[in-house]
N, C-alpha and C positions, 0 to 999 in steps of 0.2 A: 431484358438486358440491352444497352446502350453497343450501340456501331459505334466503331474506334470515330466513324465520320460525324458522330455525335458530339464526341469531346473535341473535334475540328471547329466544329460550327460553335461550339459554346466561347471558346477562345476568339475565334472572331466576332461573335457577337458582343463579348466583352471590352472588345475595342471599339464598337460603335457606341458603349455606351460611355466609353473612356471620352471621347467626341461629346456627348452630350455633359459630362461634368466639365471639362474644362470650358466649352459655349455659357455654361451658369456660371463657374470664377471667374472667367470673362468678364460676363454680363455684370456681375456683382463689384468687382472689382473697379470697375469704369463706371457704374453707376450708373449704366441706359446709354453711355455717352457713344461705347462701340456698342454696333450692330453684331453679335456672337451667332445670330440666327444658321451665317454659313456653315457652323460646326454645327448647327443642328442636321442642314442639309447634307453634310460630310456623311453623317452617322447613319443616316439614312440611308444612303446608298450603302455605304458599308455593310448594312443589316440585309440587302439584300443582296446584295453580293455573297454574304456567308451565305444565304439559303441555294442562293442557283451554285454555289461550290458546294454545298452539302447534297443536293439532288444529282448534282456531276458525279460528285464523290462515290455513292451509295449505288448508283448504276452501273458506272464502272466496278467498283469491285464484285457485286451480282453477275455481271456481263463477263467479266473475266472467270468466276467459279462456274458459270455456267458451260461456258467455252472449252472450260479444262475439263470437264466430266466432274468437278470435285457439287456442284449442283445438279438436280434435275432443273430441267426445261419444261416450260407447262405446254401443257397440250394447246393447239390454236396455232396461228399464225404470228410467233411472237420473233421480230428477228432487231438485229441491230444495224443490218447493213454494213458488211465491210466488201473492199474490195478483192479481186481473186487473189494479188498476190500477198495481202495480209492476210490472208487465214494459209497462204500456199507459207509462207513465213512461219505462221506459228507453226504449223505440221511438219514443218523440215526442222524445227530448232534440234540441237542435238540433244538437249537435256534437259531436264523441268525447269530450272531457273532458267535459262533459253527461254524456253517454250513461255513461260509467266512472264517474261519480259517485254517479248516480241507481241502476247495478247495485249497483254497492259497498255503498250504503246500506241498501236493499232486502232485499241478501241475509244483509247483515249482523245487520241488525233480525229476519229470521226465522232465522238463527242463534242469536240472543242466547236464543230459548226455550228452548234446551238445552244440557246440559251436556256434555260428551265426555271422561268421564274414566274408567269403566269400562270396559273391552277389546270390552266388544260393541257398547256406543256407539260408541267411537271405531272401531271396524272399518264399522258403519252410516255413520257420518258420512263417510270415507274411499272407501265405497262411493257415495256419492251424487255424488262428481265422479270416478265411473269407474276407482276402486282398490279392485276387488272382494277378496276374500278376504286381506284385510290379513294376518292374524297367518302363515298358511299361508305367502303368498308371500315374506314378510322371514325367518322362523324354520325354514321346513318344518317337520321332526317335532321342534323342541322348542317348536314354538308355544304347547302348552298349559303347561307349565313358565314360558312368560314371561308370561302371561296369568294365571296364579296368582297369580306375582310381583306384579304390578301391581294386580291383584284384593289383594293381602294390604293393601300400603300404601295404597289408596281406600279399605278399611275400617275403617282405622285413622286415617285424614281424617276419615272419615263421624263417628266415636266421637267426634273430638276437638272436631269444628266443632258435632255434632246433640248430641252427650250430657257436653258438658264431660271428656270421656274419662273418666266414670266407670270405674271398678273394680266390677265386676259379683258381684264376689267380697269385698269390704269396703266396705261403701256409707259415703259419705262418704269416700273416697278415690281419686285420682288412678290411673290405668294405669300404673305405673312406665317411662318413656323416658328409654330415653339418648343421651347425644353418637352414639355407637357404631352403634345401631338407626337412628336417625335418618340417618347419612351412607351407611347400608347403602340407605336407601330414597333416597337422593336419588340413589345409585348405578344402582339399578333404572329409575328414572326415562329417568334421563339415557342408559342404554344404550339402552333400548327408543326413544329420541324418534331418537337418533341412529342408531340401525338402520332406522327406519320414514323417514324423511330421504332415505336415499338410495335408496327408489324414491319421492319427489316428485319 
């Protein structure tokens, strides 16, 4: 069964690929003449952006069931870190929706300091509401293989978003992307979210 944070992630991934069709009418329409490549890079970022909102997504609500009693908490040292006066907040709310509001916000807020978009993040983050060894348990032995995966296209986010995707090798030029690369990564993406999905 799919997490409500499932049909999130799919509606933003379908905007990154909304990005990649228009970058091809583009390209097509101008006939090479405009460069479309930056909607390729738009999409890209976009695709992860929906995965670190869907890894946000999916912890928070485990972190807040958990907090309310309406989860168990696994055994081990698994915590979120909040401060005294937000859990002193939730415990004084006067009423459930109080109380689920004042958690939500709370955890949310110390959520927001991170990002979970590399594979050891997002396994840390996943571990913190009691889904220890993430990549092992969805992949077994080709976990490191998907972990790669995902590792290639965060670094090619990191280039696009931190270094205007220079070209390391012709300064003053673009990393050449395409249609092609691009829907390979939204690919990767969207398998890994929807493998890691069904143990939420």
């Amino acid at each position: 069964m799919s997490t409500s944070r499932y049909l999130l992630f799919l509606t933003e991934l379908n905007r990154a690929k909304d990005l990649v069709g228009l970058g091809q009418s583009l390209g097509a329409m101008t006939h090479g003449r405009v460069d479309s490549s930056d909607l390729f890079r738009a999409a890209l970022v976009q695709a992860v952006s929906a995965l670190d909102s869907y890894v946000h997504g999916v912890v928070l609500d485990k972190a807040v069931d958990i907090m309310l009693g309406r989860a168990p908490h696994s055994a081990g040292n698994v915590k979120i870190g909040l401060p005294f006066g937000a859990v002193r907040d939730v415990l004084t709310a006067s009423n459930i929706v109080d109380r689920e509001l004042a958690a939500r916000t709370h955890i949310a807020q110390r959520l927001s300091l991170e990002t979970f978009q590399r594979p050891d993040d997002i396994a840390r983050a996943f571990s913190m509401v009691g889904l220890p060894k993430l990549w092992s348990t969805v992949w077994q032995s080709s976990s490191a293989v998907v972990q790669k995966s995902i590792s290639l296209v965060i670094q090619r986010r990191n280039r696009i978003v931190h270094q205007c995707d220079s070209d390391p090798l012709n300064p003053g030029s673009v990393t050449p992307l395409t249609d092609a690369d691009t829907l390979t990564s939204l690919s990767t993406i969207r398998d890994a979210v929807t493998a890691i999905d069904q143990f939420c």
